[in-house]
Residue frames relative to the residue before (quaternion, step in Angstrom):
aa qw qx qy qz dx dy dz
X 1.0000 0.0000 0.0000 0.0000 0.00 0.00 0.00
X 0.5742 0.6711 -0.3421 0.3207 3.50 1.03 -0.42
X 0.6716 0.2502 -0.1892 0.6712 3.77 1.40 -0.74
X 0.4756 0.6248 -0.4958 0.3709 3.83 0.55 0.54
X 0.1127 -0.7436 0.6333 0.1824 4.15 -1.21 0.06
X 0.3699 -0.7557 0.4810 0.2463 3.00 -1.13 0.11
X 0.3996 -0.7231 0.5628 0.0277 3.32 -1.39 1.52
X 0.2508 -0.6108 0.7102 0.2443 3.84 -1.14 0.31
X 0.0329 0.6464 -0.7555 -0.1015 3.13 -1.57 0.13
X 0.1638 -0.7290 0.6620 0.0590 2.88 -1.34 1.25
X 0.5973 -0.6475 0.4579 -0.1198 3.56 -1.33 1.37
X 0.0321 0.7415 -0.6682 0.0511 3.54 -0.55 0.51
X 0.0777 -0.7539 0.6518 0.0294 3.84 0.67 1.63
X 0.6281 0.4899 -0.5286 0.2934 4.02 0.44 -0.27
X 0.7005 0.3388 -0.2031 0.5944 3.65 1.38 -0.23
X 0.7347 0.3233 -0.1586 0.5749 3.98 1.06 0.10
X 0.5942 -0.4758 0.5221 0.3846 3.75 -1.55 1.00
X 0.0905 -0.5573 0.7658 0.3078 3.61 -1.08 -0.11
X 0.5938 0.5128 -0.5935 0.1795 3.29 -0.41 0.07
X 0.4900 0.6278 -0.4614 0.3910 3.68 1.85 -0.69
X 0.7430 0.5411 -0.1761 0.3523 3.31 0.74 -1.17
X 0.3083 0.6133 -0.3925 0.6122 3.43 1.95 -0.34
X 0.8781 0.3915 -0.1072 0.2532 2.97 -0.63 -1.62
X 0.8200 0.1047 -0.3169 0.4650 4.01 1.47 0.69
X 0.3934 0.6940 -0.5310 0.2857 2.50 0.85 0.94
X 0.5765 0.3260 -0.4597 0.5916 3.08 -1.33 1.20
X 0.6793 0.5011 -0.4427 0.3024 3.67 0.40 -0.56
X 0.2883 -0.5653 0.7070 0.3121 3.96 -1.71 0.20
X 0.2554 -0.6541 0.7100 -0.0523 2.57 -1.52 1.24
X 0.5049 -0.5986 0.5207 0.3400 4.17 -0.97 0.75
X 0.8322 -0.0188 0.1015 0.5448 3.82 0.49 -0.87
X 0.4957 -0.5966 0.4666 0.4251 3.87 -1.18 -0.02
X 0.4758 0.5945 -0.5211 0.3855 3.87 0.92 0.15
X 0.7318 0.3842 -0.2761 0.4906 3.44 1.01 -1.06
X 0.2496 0.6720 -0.4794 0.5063 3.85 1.23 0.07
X 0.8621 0.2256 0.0871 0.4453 3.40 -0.28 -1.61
X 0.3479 0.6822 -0.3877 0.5131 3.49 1.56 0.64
X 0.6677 0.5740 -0.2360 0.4112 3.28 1.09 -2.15
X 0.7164 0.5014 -0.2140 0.4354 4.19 1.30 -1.31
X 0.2700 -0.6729 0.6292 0.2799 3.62 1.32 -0.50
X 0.8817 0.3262 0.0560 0.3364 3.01 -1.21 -1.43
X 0.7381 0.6076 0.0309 0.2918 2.79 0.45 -2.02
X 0.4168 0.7891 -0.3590 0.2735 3.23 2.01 -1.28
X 0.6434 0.5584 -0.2608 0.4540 3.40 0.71 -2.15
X 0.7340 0.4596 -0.3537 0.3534 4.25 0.21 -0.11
X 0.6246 0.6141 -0.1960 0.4408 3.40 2.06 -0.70
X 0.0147 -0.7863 0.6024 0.1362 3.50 -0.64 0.50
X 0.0686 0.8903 -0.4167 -0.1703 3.22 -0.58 0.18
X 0.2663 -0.7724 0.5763 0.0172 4.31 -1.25 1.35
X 0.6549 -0.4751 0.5261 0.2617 2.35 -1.67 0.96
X 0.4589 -0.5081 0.4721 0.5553 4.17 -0.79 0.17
X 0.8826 0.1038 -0.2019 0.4116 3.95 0.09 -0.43
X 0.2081 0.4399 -0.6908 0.5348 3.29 0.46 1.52
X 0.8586 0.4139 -0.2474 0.1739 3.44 0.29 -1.24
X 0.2988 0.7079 -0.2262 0.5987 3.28 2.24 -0.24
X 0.8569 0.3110 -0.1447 0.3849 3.02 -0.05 -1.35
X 0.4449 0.5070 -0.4671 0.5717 3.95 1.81 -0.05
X 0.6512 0.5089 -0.3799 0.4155 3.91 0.57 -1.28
X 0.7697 0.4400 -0.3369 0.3169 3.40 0.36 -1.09
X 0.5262 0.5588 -0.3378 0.5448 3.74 1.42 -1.10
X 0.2805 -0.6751 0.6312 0.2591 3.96 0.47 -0.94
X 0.2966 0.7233 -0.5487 0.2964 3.51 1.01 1.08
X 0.7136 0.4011 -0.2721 0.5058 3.32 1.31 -0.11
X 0.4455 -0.8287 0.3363 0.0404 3.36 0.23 1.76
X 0.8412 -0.0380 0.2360 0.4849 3.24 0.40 -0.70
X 0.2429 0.7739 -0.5777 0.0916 4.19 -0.62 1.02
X 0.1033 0.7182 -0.6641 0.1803 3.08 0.52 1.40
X 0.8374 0.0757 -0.1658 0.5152 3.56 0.14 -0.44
X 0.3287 0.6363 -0.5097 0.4768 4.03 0.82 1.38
X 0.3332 -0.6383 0.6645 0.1999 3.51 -1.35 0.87
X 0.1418 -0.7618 0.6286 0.0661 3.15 -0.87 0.16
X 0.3338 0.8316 -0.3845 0.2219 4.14 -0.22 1.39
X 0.2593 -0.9023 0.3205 0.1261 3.44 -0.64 -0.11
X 0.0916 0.8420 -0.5310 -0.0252 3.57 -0.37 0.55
X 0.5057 -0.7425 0.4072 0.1645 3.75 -1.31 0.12
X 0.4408 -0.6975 0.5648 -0.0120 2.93 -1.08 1.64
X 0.4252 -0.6809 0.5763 0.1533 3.48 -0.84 1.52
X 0.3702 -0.7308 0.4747 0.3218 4.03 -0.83 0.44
């Protein structure tokens, strides 16, 4: 965990299990391909930010609307 950052992923649970998204968070992952490996299918609902890309969408209010959006995080090795 010591050479790893942290990523947000943001979710569309109206089109995706949360539970996939339960179930890594907290995890390190080698790269975001393998991030979006874990969803298969599912990939095309996942976005994934940096922690202040992702701030900096919240603060601007470029992100419109997460009524039906997970909202989590796991770690990227450097």
């Amino acid at each position: 965990m010591k050479n790893s950052r942290t990523v947000i992923l943001l979710g569309d649970v109206s089109k995706s299990d949360k539970k996939q998204f339960e179930r890594i968070e907290n995890e390190e992952f080698e790269s975001k391909e393998d991030i979006l490996k874990e969803f298969g299918e599912d990939s095309k609902n996942i976005v994934i930010l940096e922690l202040t890309d992702f701030m900096d969408s919240c603060n601007n209010q470029e992100i419109s609307s997460m009524e039906d959006s997970w909202i989590g995080y796991v770690r990227l090795k450097n």
